[in-house]
C-alpha positions in Angstrom: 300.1 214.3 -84.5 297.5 213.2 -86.5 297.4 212.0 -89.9 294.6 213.7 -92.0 294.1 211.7 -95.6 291.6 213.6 -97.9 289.1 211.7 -99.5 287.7 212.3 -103.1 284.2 210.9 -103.3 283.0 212.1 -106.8 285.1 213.2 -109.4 283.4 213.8 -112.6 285.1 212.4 -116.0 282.6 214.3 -118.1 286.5 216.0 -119.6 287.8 212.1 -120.4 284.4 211.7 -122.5 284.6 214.4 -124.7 281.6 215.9 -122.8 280.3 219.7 -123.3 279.2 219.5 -120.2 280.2 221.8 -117.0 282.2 219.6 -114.3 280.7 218.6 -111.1 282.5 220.5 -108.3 284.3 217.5 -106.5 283.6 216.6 -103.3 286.6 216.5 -100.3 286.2 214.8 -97.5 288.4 215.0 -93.9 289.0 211.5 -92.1 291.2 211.3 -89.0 294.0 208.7 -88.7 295.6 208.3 -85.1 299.4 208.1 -85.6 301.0 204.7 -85.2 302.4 205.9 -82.1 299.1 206.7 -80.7 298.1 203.4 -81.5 300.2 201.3 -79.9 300.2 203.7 -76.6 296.5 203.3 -76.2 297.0 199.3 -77.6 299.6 199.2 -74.6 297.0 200.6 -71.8 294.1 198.0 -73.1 296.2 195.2 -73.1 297.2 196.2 -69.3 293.7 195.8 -68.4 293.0 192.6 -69.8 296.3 191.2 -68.9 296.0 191.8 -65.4 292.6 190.5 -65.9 293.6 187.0 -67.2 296.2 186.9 -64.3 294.3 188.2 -61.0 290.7 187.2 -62.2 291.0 184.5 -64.3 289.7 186.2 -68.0 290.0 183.9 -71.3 288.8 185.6 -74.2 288.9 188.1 -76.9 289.3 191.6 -77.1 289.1 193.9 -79.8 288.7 198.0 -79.7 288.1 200.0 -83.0 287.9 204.0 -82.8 286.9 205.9 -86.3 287.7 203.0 -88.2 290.8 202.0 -86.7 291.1 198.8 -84.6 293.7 199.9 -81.4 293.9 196.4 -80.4 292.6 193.0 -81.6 294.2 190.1 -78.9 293.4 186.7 -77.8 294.1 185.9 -74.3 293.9 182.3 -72.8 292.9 178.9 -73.6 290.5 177.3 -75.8 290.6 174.0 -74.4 291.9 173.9 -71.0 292.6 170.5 -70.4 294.8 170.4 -73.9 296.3 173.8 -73.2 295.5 174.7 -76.8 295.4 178.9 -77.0 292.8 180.8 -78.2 293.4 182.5 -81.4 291.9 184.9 -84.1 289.7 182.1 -85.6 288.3 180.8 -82.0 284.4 181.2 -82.7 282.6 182.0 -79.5 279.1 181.3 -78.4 277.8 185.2 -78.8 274.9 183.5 -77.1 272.3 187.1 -76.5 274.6 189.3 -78.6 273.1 187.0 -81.4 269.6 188.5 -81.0 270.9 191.3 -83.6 272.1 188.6 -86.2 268.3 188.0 -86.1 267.0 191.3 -86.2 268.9 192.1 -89.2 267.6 188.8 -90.8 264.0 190.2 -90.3 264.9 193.8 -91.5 266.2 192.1 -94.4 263.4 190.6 -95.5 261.2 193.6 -95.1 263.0 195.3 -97.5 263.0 192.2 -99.8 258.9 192.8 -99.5 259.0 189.3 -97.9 257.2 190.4 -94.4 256.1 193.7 -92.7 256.9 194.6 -89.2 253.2 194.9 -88.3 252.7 191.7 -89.1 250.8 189.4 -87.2 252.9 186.4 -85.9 250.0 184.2 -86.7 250.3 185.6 -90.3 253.2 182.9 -90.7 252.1 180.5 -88.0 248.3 180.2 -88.3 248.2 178.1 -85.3 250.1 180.7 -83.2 247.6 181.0 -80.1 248.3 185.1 -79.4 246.8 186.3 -82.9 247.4 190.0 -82.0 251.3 189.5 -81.4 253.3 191.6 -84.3 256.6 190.9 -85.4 257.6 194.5 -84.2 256.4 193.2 -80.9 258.4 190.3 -80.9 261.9 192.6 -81.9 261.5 195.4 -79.1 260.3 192.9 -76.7 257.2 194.0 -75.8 255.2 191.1 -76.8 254.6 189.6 -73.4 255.6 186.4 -74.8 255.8 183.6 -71.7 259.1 181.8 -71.9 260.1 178.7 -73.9 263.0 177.6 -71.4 259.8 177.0 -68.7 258.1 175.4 -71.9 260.7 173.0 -72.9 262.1 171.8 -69.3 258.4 170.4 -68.1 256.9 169.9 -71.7 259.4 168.4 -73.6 259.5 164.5 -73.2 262.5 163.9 -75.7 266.3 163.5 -74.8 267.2 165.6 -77.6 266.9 169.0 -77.7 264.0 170.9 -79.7 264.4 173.0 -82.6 262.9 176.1 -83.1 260.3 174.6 -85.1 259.3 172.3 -82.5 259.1 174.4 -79.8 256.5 176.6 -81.9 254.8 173.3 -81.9 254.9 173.5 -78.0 253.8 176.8 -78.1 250.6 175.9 -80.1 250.1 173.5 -78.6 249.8 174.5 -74.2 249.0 178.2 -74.9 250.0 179.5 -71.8 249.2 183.0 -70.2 250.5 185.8 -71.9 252.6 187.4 -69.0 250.7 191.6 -70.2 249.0 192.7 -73.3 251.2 192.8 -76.1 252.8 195.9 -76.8 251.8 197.2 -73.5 255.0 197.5 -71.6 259.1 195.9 -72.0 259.7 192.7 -70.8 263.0 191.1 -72.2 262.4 187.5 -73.1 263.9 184.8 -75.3 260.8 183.6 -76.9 260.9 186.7 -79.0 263.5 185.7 -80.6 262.7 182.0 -81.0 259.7 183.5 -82.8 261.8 185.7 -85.0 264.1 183.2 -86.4 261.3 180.9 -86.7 259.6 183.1 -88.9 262.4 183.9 -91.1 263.1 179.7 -91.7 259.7 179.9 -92.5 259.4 182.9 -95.2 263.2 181.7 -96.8 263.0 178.1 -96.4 266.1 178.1 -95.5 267.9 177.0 -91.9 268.6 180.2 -89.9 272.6 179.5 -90.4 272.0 179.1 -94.2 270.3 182.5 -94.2 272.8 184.7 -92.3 275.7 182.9 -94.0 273.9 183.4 -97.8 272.8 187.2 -96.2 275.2 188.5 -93.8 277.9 186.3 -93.4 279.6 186.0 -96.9 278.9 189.7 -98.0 280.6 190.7 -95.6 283.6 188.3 -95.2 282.7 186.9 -92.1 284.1 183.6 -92.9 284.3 182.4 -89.0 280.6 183.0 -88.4 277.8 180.5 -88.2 274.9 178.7 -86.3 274.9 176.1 -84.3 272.4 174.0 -83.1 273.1 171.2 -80.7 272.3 167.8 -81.6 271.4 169.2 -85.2 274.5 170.5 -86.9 277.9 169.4 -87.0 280.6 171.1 -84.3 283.2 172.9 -85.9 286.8 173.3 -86.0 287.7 176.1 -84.3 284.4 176.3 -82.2 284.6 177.2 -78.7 283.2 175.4 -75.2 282.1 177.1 -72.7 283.4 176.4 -69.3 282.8 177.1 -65.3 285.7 177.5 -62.8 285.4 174.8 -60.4 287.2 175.4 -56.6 288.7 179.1 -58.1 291.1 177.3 -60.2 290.0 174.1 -62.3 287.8 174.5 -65.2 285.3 172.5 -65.8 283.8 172.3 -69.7 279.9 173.4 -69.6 277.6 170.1 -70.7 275.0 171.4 -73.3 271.4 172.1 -72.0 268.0 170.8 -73.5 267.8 174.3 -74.7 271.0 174.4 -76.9 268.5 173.3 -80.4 267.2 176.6 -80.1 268.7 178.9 -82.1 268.2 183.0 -83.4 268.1 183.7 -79.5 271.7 182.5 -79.2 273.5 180.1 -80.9 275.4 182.5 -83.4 279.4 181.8 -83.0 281.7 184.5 -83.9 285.4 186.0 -83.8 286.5 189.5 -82.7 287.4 190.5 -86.2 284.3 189.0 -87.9 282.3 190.9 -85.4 283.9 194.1 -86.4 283.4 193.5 -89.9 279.0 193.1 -88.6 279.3 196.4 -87.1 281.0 198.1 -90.0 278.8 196.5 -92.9 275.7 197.1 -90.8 276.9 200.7 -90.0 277.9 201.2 -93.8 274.0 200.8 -95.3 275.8 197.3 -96.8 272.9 195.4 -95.2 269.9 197.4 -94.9 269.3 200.9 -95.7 270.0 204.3 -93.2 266.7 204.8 -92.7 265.8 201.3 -91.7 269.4 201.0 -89.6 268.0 204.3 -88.0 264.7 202.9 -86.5 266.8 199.5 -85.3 269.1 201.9 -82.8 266.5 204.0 -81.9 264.6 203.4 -78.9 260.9 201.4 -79.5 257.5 202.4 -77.7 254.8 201.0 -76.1 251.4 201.3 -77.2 251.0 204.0 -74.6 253.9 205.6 -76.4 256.7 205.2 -73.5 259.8 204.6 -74.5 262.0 201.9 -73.2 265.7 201.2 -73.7 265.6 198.8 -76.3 265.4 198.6 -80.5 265.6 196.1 -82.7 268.4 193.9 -81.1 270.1 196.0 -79.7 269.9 197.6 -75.7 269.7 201.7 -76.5 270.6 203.7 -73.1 271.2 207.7 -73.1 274.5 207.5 -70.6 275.8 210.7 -69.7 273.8 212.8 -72.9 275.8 210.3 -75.0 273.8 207.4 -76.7 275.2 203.9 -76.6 274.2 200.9 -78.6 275.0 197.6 -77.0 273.9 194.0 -76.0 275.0 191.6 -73.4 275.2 187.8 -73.8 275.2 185.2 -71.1 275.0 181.4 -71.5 277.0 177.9 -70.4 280.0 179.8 -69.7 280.4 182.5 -72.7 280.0 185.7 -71.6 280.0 188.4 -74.0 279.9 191.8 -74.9 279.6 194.8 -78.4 279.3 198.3 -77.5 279.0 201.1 -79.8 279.7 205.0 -78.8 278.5 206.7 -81.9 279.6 210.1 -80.8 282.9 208.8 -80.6 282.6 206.3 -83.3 283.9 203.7 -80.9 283.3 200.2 -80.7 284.7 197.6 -77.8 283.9 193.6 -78.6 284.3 191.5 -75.6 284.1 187.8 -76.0 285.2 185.5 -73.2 284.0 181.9 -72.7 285.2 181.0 -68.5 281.8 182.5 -66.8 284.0 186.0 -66.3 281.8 187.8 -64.7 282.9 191.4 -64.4 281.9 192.5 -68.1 280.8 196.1 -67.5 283.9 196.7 -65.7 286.3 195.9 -68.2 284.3 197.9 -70.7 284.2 201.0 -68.5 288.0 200.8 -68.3 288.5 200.2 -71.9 286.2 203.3 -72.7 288.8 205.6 -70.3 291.7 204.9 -71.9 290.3 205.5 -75.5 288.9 208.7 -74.3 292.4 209.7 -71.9 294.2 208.6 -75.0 293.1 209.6 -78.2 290.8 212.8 -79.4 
């Protein structure tokens, strides 16, 4: 049996002031709340599947599953240092490596509604040496900018041991010009050059390092106090940050080596915990960040010039599965694999964060999704 709390959202105290005025009828609202019992028996079937995960397949991560604003289960499960035996735990910050891309594109929407930028912006508005003139920022956030890609860019043009930053790899941009890969805004091609772009533009417009602005915008406002950015070779590792790592001969692991790519940040390079990850989806859910209206255009599905959509919004993947929608986005890189999903009919949300090149991602998110739904209404 469920518990049903009733809310009071506006109770008028025109009576306390002395007022002559009528009262404003007040305002109830129902809200769910899953028994403790229910809890723990859906807690109990989730932690089945990622326990017999870790043991047959080798997962080492983080799992946390929230369902109309309850969180069902929040475990760690594994190691974070493998050769120390040290365990993971709810602080361990994980690379979020492509889930980052929405840190980003909730930096940008920010500053539209600070009247900093427009989303039809030119890039070359902020970058006047920016060789595609007619590439927006809108572009750039549903990925239909045609953008070639920086990794190419910085392995054969880059002549430095040291990574780039973002700012030097615009430079590289500038700089060879290569061929656009389509007309902007003529069809979706996902690419991490869109996102270089993004976060350069927003150092540029706030002065400010990309970390400095998510912490200052995002990160303290909503609590997030194991969140930051992290850029190889330029900022200082942290405490409880995590490595990636590789399995080597189906039962060593081997720590990943960072790339010449790891400067690079607002494409990846975003850590994060389970927990602080739930507290991005509820503040950004909430209007906290950015208005409904604005929130609304992010999750819905962008269009080509021809007026097509595509499966993507502002960083975020947007898929129609089953006449449900589902707002999600996949991350991959130097061992981290990971993982937010969001059912908004169900007002579900599964983070997956794992950092031993799991590979079975979907899988595990699939089976999470059945319990929830065998378990709970």
């Amino acid at each position: 049996m469920k518990y049903i709390l009733y809310i009071f959202t506006f109770i008028t105290l025109s009576f306390l002031l002395g007022c002559n005025e009528e009262p404003e009828p007040i305002e109830i609202k129902t809200i769910i709340r899953y028994t403790d019992a229910e809890v723990e028996k859906a807690a109990k079937k989730i932690d089945d599947i990622f326990s017999n995960a870790k043991k047959q397949y080798g997962f080492n991560g983080s799992i946390l599953v929230s369902k109309k604003g309850q969180v069902l289960i929040n475990k760690e499960y594994g190691y974070a240092n493998f050769k120390k035996k040290t365990l993971i735990d709810s602080v361990s910050s994980f690379q979020l490596a492509s889930v980052s891309k929405q840190f980003t594109a909730a930096a940008i929407l920010i500053l539209y509604e600070q009247e900093k930028l427009d989303l039809n912006d030119p890039i070359s508005k902020y970058f006047p040496d920016f060789p595609y003139s007619e590439i927006t920022i809108k572009q750039c956030l549903s990925h239909t900018s045609g953008l070639p890609k920086y990794f190419w860019l910085v392995e054969h043009k880059w002549e430095e041991e040291s990574p780039p930053s973002n700012m030097e790899v615009m430079d590289l941009i500038e700089e060879y010009n290569l061929p656009l890969f389509f007309s902007p805004g003529k069809k979706y091609v996902y690419s991490n050059t869109n996102y270089l772009v993004l976060a350069s533009i927003i150092e540029e417009i706030s002065n400010k390092s990309l970390g400095e602005f998510l912490e200052m915008n995002i990160f303290k406002p909503l609590g997030m106090s194991n969140s930051f950015v992290y850029s190889f070779g330029k900022d200082t590792e942290k405490k409880n940050q995590l490595w990636g790592y590789r399995i080597y001969r189906y039962r060593h692991h081997i720590k990943n080596p960072a790339t010449i790519n790891d400067g690079v940040v607002g494409d990846k390079n975003v850590f994060s915990t389970a927990t602080d990850l739930n507290k991005w989806v509820d503040g950004l859910n909430s209007g906290k960040l950015i208005s409904t209206e604005l929130l609304n255009e992010m999750y819905a599905q962008a269009k080509t010039t021809k007026g097509r959509e595509i499966e993507y919004g502002y960083g975020f993947h947007i898929k129609i599965k089953d006449g449900e929608k589902v707002i999600y986005h996949n991350g991959k890189w130097n061992g981290f694999r990971t993982s937010i999903t969001q059912y908004p009919k169900d007002s579900l949300t599964i983070i997956f964060l794992e950092n031993s090149s799991y590979k079975s991602i979907s899988s595990l998110i699939n089976a999470t999704k059945r319990v929830v739904d065998e378990s709970l209404d």
